[in-house]
C-alpha positions in Angstrom: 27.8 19.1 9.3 26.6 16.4 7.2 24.9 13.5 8.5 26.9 10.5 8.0 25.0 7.6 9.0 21.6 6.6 7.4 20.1 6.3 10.8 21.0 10.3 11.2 19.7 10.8 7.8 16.0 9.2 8.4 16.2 11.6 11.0 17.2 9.1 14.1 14.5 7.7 16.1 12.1 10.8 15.9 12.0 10.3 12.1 12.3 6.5 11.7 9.3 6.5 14.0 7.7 8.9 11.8 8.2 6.6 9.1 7.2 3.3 10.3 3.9 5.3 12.0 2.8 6.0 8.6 3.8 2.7 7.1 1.9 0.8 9.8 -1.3 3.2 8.8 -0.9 2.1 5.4 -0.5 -1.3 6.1 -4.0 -1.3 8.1 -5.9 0.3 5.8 -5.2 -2.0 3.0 -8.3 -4.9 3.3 -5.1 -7.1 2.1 -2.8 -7.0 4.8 -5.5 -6.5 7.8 -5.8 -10.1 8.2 -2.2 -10.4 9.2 -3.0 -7.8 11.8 -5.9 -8.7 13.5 -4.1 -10.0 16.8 -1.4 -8.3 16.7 -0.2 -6.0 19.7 0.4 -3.0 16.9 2.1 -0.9 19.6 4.3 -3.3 20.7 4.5 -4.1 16.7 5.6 -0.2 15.9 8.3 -0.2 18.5 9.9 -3.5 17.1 9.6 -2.2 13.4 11.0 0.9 14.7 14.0 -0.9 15.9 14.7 -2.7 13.2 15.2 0.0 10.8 17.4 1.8 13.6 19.5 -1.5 13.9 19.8 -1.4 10.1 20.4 2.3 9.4 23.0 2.1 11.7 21.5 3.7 14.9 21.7 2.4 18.1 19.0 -0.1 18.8 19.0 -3.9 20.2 16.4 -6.4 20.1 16.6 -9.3 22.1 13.7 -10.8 20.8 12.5 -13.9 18.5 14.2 -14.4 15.0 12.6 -13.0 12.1 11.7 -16.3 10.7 10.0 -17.6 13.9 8.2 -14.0 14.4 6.7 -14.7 10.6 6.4 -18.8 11.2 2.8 -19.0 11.2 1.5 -16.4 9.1 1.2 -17.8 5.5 2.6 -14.9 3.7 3.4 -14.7 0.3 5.9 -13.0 -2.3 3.1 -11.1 -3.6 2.2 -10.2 0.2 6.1 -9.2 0.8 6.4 -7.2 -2.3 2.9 -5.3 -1.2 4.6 -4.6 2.2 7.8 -3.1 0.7 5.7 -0.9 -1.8 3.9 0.6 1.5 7.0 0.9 3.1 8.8 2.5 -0.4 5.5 4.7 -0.1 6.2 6.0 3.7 9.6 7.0 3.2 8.5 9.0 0.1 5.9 10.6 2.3 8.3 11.6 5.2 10.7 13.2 2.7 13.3 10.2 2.6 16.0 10.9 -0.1 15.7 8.2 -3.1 18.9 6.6 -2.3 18.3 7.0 1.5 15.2 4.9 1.0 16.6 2.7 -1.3 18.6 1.4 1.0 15.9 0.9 3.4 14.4 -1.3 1.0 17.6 -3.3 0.7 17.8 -3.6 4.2 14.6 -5.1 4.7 14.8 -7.0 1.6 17.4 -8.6 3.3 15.5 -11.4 5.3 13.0 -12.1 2.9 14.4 -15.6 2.9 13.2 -15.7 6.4 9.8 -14.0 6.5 8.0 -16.5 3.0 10.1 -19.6 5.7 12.3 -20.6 2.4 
């Protein structure tokens, strides 16, 4: 049987975690975007991101916590910082295996609040 949602097809939770495990080491190794990490709780940081791309794929995941514009209120980023964030993200899902459509819709999804994460 074929999977049918997206959230099936990155796997469910085991393989969305997968994902955002190695997207969160990418982040952190690039001297770029470790200044946006330095105080941040990262494993408290993985679960959320791991949520978010459940909720979005489809999967069963609630978060009850601040918006996405609030969480990102204070932290200066930039298009060029978002767009360096989505290539380490296109990145990960390449390296777990994601299908190119699966992932491009990954990239839609979180392309989605971009609005809210540069506070336009």
């Amino acid at each position: 049987m074929e999977a049918t949602t997206l959230y099936d097809r990155l796997g469910g939770a085991d393989g969305i975690e997968t994902v955002v495990d190695e997207f969160y080491d990418r982040l952190l190794d690039d001297e770029g975007m470790q200044p946006f990490f330095g105080d941040v709780d990262m494993e408290r940081q993985r679960q959320h991101q791991t949520l978010f791309i459940s909720r979005v794929a489809g999967g069963p995941a609630e978060y009850s916590g601040e918006t996405t514009r609030a969480v990102h209120r204070d932290l200066g980023l930039t298009r060029d910082d978002f767009e360096t964030v989505v290539a380490h993200l296109r990145a990960s899902l390449d390296t777990c295996g994601v299908d190119d459509g699966d992932a491009a819709e990954v990239i839609a999804a979180v392309r989605g609040p971009e609005d809210d994460v540069l506070r336009r």
